[in-house]
DSSP file (Angstrom, degrees, kcal/mol; ACC not computed):
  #  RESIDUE AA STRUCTURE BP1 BP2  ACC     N-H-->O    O-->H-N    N-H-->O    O-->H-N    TCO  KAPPA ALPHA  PHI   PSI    X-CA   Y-CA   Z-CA
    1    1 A X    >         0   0    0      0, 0.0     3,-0.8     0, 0.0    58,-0.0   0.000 360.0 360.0 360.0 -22.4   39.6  -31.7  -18.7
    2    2 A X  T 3   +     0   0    0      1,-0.3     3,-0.1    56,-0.1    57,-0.1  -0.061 360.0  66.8 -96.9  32.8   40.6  -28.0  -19.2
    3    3 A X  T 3  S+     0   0    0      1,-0.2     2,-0.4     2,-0.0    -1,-0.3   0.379  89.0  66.4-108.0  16.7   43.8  -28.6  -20.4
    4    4 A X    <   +     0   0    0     -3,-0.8     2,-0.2     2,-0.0    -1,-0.2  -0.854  68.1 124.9-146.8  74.4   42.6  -30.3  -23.7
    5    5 A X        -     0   0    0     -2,-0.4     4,-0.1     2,-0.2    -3,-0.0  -0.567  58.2-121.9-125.9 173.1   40.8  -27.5  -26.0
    6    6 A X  S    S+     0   0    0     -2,-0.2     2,-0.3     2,-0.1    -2,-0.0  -0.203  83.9  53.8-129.8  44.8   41.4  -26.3  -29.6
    7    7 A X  S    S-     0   0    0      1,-0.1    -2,-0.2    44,-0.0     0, 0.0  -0.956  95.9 -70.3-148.9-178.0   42.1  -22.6  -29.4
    8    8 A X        -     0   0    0     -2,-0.3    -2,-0.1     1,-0.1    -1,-0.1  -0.262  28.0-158.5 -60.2 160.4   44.7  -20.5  -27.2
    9    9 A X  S    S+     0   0    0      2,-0.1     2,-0.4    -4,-0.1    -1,-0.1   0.336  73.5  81.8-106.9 -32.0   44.5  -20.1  -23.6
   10   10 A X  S    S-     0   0    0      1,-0.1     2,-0.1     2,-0.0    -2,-0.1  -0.702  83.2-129.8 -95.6 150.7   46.3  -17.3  -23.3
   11   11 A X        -     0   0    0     -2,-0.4     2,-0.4    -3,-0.0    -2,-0.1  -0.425  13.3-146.3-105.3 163.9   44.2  -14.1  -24.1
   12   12 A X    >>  -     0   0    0      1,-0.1     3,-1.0    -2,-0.1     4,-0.9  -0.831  12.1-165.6-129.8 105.3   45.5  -11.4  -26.7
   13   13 A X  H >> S+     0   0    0     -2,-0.4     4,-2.3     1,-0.2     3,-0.7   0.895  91.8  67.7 -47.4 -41.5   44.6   -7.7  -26.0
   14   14 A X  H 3> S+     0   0    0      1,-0.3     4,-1.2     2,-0.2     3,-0.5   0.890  92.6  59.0 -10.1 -74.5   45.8   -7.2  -29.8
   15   15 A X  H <> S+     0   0    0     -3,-1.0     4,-1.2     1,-0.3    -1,-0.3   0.736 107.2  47.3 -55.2 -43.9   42.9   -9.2  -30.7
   16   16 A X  H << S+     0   0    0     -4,-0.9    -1,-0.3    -3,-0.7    -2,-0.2   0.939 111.4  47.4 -79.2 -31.0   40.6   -6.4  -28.9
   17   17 A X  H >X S+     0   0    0     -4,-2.3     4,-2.2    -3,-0.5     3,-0.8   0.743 106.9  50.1 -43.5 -37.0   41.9   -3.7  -30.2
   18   18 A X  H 3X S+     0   0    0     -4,-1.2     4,-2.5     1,-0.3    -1,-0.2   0.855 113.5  49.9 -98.4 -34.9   42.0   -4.4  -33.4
   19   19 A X  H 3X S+     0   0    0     -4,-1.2     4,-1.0    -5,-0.3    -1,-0.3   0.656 110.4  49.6 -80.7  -2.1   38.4   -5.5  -33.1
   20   20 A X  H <> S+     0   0    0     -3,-0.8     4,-1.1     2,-0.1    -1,-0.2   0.804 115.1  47.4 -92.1 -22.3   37.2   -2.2  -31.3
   21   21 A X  H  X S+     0   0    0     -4,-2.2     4,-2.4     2,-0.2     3,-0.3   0.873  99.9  56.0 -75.1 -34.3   38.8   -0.7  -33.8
   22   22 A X  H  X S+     0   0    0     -4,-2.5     4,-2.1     2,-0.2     3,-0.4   0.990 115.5  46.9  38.9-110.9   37.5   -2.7  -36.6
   23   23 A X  H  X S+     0   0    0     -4,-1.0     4,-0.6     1,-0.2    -2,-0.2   0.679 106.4  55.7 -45.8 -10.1   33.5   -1.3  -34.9
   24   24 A X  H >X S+     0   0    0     -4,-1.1     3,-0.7    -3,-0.3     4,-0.6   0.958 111.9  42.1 -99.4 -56.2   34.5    2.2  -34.5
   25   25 A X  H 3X>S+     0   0    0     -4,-2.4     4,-5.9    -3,-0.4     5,-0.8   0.981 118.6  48.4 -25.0 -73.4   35.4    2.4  -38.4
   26   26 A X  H 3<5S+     0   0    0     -4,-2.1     4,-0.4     1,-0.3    -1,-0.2   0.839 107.5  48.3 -44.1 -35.4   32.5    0.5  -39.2
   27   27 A X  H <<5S+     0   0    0     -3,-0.7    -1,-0.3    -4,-0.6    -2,-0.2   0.660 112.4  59.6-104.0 -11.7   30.0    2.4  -37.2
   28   28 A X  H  <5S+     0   0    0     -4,-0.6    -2,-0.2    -3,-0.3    -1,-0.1   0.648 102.2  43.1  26.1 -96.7   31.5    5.6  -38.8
   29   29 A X  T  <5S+     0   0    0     -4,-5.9     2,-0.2    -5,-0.0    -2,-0.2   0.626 100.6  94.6 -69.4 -14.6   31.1    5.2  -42.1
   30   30 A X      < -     0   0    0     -5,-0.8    -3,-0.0    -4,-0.4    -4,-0.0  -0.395  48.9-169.8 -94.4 137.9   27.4    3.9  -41.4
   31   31 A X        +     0   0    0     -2,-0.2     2,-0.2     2,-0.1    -1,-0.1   0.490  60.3 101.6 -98.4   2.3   24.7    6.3  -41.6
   32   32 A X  S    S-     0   0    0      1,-0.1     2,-0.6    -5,-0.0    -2,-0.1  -0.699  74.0-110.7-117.3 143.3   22.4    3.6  -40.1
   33   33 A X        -     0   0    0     -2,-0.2     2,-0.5     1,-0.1    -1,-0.1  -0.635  18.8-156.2-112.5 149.7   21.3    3.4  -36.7
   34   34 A X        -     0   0    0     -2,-0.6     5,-0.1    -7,-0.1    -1,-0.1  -0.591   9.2-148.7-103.8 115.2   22.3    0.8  -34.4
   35   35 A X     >  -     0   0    0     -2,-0.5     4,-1.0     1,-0.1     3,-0.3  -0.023  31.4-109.3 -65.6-167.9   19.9   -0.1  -31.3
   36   36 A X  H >> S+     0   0    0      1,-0.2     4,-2.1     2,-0.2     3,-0.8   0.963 119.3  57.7 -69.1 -44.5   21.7   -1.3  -28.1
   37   37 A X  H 3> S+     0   0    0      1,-0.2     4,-1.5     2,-0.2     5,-0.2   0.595 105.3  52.1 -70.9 -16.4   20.5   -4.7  -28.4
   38   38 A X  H 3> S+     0   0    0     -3,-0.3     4,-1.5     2,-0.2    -1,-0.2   0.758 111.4  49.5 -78.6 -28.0   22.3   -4.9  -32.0
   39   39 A X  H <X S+     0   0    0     -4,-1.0     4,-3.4    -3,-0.8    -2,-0.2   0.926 109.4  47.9 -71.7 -32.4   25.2   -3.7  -30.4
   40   40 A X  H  X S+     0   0    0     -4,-2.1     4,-0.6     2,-0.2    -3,-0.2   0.861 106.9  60.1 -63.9 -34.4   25.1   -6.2  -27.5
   41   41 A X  H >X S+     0   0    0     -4,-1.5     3,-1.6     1,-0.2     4,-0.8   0.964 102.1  49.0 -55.9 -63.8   24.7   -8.8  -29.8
   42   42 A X  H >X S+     0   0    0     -4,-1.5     3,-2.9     1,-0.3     4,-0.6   0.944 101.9  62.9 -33.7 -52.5   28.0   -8.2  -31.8
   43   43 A X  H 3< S+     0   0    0     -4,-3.4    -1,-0.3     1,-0.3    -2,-0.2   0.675  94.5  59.2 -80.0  -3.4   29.9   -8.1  -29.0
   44   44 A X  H << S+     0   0    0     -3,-1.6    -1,-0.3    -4,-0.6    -2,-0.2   0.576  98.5  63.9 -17.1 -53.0   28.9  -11.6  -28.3
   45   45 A X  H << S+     0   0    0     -3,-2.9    -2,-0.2    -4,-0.8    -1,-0.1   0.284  73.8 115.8 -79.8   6.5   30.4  -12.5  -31.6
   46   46 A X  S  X S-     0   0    0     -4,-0.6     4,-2.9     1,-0.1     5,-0.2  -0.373  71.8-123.5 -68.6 146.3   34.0  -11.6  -30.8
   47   47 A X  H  > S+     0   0    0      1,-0.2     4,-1.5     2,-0.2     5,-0.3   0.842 113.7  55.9 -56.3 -37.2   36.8  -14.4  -30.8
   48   48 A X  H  > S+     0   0    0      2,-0.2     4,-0.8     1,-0.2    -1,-0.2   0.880 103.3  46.8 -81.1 -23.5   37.4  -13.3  -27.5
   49   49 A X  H  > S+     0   0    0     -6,-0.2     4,-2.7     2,-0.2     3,-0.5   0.953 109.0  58.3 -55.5 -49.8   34.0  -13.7  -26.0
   50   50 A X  H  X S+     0   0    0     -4,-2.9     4,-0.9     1,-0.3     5,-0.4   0.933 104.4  48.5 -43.2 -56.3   33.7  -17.0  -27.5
   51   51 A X  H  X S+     0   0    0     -4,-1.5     4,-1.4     2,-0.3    -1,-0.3   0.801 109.9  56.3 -50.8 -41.1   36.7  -18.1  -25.8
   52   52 A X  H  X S+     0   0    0     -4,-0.8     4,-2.7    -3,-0.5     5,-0.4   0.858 108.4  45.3 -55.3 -81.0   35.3  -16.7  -22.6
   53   53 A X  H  < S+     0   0    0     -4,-2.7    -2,-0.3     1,-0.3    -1,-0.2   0.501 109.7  54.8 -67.9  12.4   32.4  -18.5  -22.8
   54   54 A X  H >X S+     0   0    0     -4,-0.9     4,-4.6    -5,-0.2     3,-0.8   0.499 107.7  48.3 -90.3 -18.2   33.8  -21.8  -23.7
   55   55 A X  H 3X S+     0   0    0     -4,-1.4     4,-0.8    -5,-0.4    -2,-0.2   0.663 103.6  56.6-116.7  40.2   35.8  -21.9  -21.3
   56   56 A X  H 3X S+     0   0    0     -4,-2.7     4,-1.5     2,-0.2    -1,-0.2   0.579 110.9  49.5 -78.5 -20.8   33.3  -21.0  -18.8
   57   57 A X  H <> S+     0   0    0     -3,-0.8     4,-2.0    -5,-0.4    -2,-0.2   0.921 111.2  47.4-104.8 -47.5   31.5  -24.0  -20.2
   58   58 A X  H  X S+     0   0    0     -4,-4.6     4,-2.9     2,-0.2     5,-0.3   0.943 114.5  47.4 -63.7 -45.7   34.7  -26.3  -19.9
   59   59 A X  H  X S+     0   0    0     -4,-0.8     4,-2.7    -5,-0.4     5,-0.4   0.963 113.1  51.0 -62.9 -69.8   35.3  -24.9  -16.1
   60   60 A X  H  X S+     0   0    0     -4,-1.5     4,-1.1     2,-0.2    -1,-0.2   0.905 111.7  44.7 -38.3 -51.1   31.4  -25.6  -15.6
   61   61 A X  H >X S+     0   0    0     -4,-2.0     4,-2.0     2,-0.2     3,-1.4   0.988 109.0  58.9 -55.8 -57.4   31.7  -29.6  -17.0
   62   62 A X  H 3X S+     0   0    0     -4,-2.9     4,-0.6     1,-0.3    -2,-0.2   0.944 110.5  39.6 -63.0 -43.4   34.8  -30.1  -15.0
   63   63 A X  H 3X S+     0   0    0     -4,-2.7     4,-0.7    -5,-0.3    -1,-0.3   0.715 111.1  57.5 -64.1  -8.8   32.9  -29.2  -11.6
   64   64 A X  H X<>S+     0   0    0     -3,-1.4     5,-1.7    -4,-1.1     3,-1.1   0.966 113.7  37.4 -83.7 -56.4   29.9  -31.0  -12.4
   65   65 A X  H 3<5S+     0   0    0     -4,-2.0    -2,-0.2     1,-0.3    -1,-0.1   0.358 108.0  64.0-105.1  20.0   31.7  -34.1  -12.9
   66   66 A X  H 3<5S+     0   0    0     -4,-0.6    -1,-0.3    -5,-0.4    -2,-0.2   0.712 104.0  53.3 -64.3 -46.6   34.1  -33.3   -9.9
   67   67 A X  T <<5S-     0   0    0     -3,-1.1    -2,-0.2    -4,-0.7    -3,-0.1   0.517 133.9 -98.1 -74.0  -7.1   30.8  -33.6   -7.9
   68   68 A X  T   5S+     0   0    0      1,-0.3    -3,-0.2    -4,-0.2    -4,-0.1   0.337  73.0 149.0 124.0 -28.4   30.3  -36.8   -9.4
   69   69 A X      < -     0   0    0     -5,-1.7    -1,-0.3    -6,-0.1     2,-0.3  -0.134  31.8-147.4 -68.6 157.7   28.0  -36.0  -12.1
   70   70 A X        -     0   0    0     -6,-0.0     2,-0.5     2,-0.0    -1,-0.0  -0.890   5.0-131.2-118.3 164.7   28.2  -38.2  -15.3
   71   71 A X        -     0   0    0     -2,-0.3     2,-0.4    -6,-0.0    -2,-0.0  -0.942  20.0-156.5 -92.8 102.4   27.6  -37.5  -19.3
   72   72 A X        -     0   0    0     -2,-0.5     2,-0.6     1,-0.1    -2,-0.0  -0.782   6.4-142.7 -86.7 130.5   25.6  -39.7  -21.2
   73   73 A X        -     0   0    0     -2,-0.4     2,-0.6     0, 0.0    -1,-0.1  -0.360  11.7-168.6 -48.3  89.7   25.7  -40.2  -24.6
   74   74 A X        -     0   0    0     -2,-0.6     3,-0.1     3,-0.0    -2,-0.0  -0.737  25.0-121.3-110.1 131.4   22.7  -40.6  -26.5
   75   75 A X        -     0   0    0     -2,-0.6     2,-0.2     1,-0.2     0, 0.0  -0.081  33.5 -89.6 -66.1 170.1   23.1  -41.8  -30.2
   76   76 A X        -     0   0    0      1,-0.1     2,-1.1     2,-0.0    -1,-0.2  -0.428  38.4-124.8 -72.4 128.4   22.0  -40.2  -32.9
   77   77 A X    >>  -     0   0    0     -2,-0.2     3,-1.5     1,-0.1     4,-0.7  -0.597  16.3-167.6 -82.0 108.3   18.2  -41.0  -34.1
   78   78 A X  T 34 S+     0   0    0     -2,-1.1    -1,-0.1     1,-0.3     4,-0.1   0.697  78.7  70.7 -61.9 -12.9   18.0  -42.1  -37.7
   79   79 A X  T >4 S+     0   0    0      2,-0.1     3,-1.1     3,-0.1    -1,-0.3   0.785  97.7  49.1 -83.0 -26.2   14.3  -41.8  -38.0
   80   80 A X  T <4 S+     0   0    0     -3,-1.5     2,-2.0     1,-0.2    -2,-0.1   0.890  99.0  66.5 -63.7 -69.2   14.3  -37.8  -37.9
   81   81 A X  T 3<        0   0    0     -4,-0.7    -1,-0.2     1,-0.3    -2,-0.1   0.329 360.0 360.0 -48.7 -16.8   16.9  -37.4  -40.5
   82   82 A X    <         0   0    0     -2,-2.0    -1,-0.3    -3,-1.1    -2,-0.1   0.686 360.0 360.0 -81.3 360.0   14.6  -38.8  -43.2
């Protein structure tokens, strides 16, 4: 199941640099101040966290249903939509 994603596997340090550099600019020019929790949040949004944390999520599905567990599908309900 982890071999079947739609982004890179292989990680690119590039990609962090570019992006620390990227915040360092940014926080720089800015006159405004940034609590911690704004900061923690940002770094959340990075391509490369994301990519952490899915595939933390895929590595978590594939042992759950290693142990057996299954995923049910439940359709979509048409009566909220209206």
């Amino acid at each position: 199941m982890t071999d079947i994603n739609e982004y890179d596997d292989v990680e690119d340090p590039a990609i962090d640099d570019d992006e620390a550099k990227a915040a360092e600019k940014g926080a720089a020019d800015s006159d405004e101040v940034v609590s911690d929790t704004d900061v923690i949040e940002a770094e959340t949004l990075t391509v490369t966290a994301k990519q952490k944390k899915r595939q933390a999520l895929e590595d978590e599905v594939a042992a759950f249903l290693a142990r057996g567990g299954r995923i049910t599908e439940v359709p979509a309900d048409d009566s909220v939509r209206e």
